[in-house]
C-alpha positions in Angstrom: 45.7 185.1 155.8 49.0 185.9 154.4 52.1 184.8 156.3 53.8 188.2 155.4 52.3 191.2 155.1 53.8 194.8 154.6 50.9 197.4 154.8 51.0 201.4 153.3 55.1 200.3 154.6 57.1 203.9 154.4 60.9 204.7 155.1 62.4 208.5 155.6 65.5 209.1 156.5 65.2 212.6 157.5 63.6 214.6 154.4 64.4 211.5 152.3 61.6 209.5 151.2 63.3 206.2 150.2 60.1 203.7 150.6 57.2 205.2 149.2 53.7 203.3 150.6 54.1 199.6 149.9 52.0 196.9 150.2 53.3 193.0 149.9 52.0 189.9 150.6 53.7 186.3 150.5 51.9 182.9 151.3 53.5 180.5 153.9 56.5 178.9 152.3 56.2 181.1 148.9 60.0 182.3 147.8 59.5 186.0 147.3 62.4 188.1 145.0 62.5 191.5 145.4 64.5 192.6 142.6 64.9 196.2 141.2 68.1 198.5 140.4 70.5 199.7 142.7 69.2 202.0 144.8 65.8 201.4 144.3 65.0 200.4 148.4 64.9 196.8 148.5 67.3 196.2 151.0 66.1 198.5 152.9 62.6 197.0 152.7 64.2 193.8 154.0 65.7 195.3 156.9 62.4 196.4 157.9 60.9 193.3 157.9 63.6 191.9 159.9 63.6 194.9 162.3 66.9 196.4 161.5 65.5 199.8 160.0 62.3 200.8 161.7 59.5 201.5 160.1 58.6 205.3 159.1 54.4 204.8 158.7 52.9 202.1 157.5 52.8 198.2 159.2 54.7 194.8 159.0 52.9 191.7 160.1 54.4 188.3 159.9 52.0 185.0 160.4 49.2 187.2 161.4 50.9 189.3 164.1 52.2 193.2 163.7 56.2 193.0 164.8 56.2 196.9 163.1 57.1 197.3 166.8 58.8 194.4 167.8 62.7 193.8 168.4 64.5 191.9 165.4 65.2 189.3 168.2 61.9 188.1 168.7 60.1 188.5 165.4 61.4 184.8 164.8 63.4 185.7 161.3 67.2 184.4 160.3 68.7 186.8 157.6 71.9 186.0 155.3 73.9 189.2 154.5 76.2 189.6 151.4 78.5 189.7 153.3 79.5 186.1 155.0 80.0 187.4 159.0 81.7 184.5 160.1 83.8 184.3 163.2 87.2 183.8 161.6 88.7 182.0 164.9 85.5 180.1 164.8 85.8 176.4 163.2 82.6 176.1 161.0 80.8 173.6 163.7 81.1 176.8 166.8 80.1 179.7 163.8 77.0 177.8 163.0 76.2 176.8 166.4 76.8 180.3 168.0 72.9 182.0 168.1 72.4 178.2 169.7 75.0 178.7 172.5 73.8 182.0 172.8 70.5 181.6 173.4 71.7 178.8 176.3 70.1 175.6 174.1 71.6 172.4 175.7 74.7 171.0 174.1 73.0 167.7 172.7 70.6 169.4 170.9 72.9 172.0 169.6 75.1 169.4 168.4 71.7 167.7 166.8 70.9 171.0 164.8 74.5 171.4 163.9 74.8 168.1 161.8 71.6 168.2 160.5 72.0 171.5 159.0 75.5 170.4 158.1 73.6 167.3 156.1 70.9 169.7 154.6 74.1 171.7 153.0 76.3 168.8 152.5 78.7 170.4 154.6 79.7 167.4 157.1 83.4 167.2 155.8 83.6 171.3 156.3 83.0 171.2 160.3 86.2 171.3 161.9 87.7 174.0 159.3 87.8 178.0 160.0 86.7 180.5 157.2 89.8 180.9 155.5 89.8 177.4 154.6 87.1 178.1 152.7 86.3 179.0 149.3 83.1 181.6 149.1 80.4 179.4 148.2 81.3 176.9 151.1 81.3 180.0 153.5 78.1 181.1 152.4 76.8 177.8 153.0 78.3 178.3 156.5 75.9 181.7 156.9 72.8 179.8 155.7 73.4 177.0 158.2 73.7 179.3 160.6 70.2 180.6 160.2 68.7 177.1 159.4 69.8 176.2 163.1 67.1 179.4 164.4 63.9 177.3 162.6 62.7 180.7 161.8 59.2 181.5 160.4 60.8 183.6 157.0 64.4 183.4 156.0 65.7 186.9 154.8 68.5 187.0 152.0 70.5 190.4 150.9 72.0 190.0 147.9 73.7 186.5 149.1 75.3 186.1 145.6 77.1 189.1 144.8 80.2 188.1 146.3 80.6 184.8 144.5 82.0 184.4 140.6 79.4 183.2 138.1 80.1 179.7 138.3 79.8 179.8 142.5 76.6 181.7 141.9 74.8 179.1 139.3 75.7 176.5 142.2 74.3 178.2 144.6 71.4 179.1 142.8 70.9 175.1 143.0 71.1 175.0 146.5 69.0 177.6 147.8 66.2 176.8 145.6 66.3 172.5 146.6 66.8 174.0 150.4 63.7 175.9 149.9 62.1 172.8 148.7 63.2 170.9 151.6 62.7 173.2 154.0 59.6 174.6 153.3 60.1 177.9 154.8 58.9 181.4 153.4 61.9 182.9 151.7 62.4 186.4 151.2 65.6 187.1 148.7 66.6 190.7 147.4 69.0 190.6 143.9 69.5 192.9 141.4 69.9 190.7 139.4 66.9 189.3 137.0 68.3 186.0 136.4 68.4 185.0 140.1 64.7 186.4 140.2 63.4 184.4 137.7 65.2 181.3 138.4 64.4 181.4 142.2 60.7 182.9 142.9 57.5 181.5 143.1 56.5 185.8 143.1 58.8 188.9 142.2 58.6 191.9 143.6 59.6 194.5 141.3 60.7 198.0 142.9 61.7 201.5 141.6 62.4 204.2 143.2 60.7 202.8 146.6 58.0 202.0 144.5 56.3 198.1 143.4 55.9 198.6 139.8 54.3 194.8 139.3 54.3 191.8 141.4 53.7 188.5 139.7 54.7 185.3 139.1 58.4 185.1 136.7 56.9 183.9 133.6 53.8 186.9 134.1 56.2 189.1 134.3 58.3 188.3 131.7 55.1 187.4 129.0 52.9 190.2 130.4 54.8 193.1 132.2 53.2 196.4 133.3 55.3 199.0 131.6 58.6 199.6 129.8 60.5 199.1 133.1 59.6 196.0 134.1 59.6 195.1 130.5 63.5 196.4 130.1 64.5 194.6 133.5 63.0 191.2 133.3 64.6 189.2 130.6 68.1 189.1 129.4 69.6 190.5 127.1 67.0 193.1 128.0 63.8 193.7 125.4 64.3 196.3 122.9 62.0 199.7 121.6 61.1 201.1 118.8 59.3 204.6 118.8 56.5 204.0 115.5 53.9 205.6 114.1 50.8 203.6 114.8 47.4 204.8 112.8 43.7 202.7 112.8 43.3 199.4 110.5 40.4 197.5 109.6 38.9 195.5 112.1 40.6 195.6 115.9 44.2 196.5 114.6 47.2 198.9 114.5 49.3 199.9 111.2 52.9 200.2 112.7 55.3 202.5 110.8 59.0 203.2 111.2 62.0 204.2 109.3 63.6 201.1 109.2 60.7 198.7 108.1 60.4 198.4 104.6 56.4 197.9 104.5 53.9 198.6 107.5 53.2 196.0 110.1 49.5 195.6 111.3 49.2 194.4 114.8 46.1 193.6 117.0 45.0 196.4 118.7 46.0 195.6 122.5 44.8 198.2 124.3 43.6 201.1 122.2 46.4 203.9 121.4 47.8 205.5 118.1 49.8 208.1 117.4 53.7 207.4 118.8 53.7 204.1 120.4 56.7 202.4 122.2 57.1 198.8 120.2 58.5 196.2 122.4 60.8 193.4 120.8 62.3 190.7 122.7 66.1 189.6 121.3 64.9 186.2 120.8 61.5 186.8 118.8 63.8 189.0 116.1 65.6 186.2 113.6 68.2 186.9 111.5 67.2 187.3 107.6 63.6 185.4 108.7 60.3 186.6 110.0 56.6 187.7 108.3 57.4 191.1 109.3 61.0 193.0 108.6 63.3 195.8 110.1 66.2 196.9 108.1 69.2 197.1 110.2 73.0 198.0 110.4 75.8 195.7 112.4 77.1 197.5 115.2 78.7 194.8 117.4 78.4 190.9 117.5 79.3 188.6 120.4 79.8 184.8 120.0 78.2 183.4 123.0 79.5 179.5 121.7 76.0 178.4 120.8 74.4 181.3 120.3 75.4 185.2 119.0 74.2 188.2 120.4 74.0 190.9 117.1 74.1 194.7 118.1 72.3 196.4 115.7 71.2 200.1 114.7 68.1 201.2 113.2 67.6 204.1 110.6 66.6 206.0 113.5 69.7 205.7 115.4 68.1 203.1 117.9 70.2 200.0 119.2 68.4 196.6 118.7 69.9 193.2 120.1 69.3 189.6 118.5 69.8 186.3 119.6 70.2 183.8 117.2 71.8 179.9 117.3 74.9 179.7 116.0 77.4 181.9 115.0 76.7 184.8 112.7 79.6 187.1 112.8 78.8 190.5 110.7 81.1 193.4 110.0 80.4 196.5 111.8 78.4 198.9 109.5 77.0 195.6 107.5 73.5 195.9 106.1 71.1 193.1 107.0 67.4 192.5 107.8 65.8 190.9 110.8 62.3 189.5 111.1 59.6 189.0 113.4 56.1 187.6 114.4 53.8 190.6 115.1 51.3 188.5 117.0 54.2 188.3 119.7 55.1 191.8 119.7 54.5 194.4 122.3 52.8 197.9 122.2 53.1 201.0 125.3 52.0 204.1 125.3 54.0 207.1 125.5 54.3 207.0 129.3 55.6 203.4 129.1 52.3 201.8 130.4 51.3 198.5 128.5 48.9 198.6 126.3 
């Protein structure tokens, strides 16, 4: 049985339908990323599984019993907000300790949680300081250790990154993946950002529009996505399309046209389809001046990345491409050049963006 379950889940605010029917389902101690654009409800799917928006139709269940009803106080849940909420006259000990003292647990066993979360986030210097002795990361670490002290059944996390600068939130990328491991606990993390969602998940969620689009493990997802959307949002720099011209070949196979290749490109036929096709090309399977199949291009922008360059390029048809290559190759804007690639790892979707 599934530790948590959202069933036909539905959120309306008024005449709004923002979550549209979804179903998910996460293993004990499985880290679960809902990711997706801004604005796309997965936040607010969160707060319904933590009990802070109800639930409009549908039904929440966590280790086997329905809390669709039940007060965010007992369904037994600790949730991180971007935001840190700490207690700023609070010393870090009393802000992690507080749902403790509130809840009337003695004093030697809220002193025994305290320090042992404070050891789980190395944070045992920290105690005796107050919030604004504190850089971001360490008062984020503050928020998790207050919800480590609960022992809850799922640890919730909104967007507990945004706040931090890129270095803080590589760190703490670390430490929230080896706390999972040591804790053991089902996670449920909402980003927008893709790098957090592969990095972090055992399973990603991916949402539009209060819709899943695909669910899958990261490297599924990234090697085998549903549609154009999941295909532009997992991987970065994001995959690039080509509208072509695909017609029957010989055997099970495609003969790709476009304006910008110099010869056609047979592919394996993936899924049936001809006529206009959508031609998916990730940055790093198009090398620069190499490849068995070609695509004449035009420099638009270049960006040296220190061991690697990210080229901006436009094809005949007035389409943006983006390569990564090792090194640094530094073109002039307008500057012809070709760009190969290996049809076998190319991907092909139909008009309405479904894989094919």
């Amino acid at each position: 049985m599934s530790y948590l379950r959202l069933q036909g889940v539905e959120k309306r605010f008024g005449s709004v339908e923002v979550i549209k029917g979804v179903d998910i389902e996460a293993e004990k101690g499985e880290f679960v990323v809902f990711v997706g654009p801004s604005g796309c409800g997965k936040s607010t799917l969160l707060r319904m599984v933590a009990g802070l928006e109800e639930v409009s139709a549908g039904e929440v269940f966590i280790d086997g019993a329905n809390v669709t009803n039940v007060e965010p106080a007992k369904r037994q849940v600790s949730m991180v907000f971007q935001s840190y909420a700490l207690f700023p006259h609070m010393n870090v000990r009393d802000n992690i300790a507080f749902g403790l003292k509130m809840s009337k647990t003695p004093k030697p066993e809220i002193d025994r949680q305290v320090a042992e979360a404070a050891r789980i986030l190395q944070m045992e210097a920290l105690l005796n300081r107050r919030p604004r002795e504190l850089s971001g990361g360490q008062r984020q670490r503050v928020a998790i250790g207050r919800a480590i002290v609960r022992h809850p059944k799922l640890f919730l996390f909104d967007e507990p990154l945004s706040n931090l600068d890129a270095e803080l939130r590589a760190q703490m990328r670390t430490e929230i993946a080896r706390l999972h491991a040591d804790l053991g606990v089902t996670m449920v993390y909402v980003t927008h950002d893709q790098v957090e969602a592969m990095t972090l998940a055992d399973r990603i969620v991916v949402l539009r529009a209060g819709k899943v689009e695909q669910i899958g493990a990261p490297q599924q997802l990234y090697d085998h996505p549903a549609n154009t959307f999941v295909a532009g949002f997992i991987g970065s720099p994001k995959m690039n399309f080509l509208a072509v011209q695909a017609a029957p070949a010989e055997g099970a196979s495609l003969t790709l046209t476009h304006p910008s290749f110099p010869a056609p490109v047979r592919v394996a036929r993936a899924g049936g389809g001809e006529g206009e096709l959508q031609l998916g090309l990730r940055p790093e399977q198009l090398h620069f001046e190499d490849g068995p199949c070609r695509i004449a291009l035009k420099a638009d922008l270049c960006e040296n990345l220190g061991g690697a360059t990210l080229i901006h390029a436009k094809t005949a048809a007035g389409e943006t491409l983006t390569l990564q290559t090792a090194g640094r190759r530094m073109l002039k804007p307008g500057e012809a050049f070709s760009a190969g690639f290996d049809p076998a790892g190319a991907y092909l979707f139909a008009p309405d963006g479904r894989a094919l």
